[in-house]
C-alpha angles and dihedrals in degrees: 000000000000109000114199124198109197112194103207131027095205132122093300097036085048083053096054097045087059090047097055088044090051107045080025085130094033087052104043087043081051101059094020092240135086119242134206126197089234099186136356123202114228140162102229114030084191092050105126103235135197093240132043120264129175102238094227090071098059115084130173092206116080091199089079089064108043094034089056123104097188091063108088097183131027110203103186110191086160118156111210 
């Protein structure tokens, strides 16, 4: 299993969140393993959002993402 951090939930990581649902299957026959988004780093956990996320996977603390050994890649697309 392939766990992915992605620092920002914004217009690009939205964007590659779609993009993962959608080649989900191309892209874990691709690297011979499934991945899963673990956590994603965002400012408002409440914030209404064009796509469906469960909400255990949203975290305000970064800290749950690069402290994580589970996590095996960090894609940060965070907009200060």
């Amino acid at each position: 299993m392939l766990n992915i951090g992605l620092l920002g939930l914004g217009t690009v990581g939205t964007g590659i969140v779609q993009i993962l649902e959608e080649r989900k299957k191309y892209l874990e026959k691709l690297i011979k393993q499934e991945i899963s988004i673990s956590k994603i780093l965002v400012k408002d956990i409440d914030k209404k959002r064009d796509i469906e996320i469960d909400k255990e996977k949203l975290t305000t603390d970064i800290y749950e993402i690069i402290e994580d050994d589970n996590i095996d890649i960090i894609i940060e697309v965070w907009e200060v």
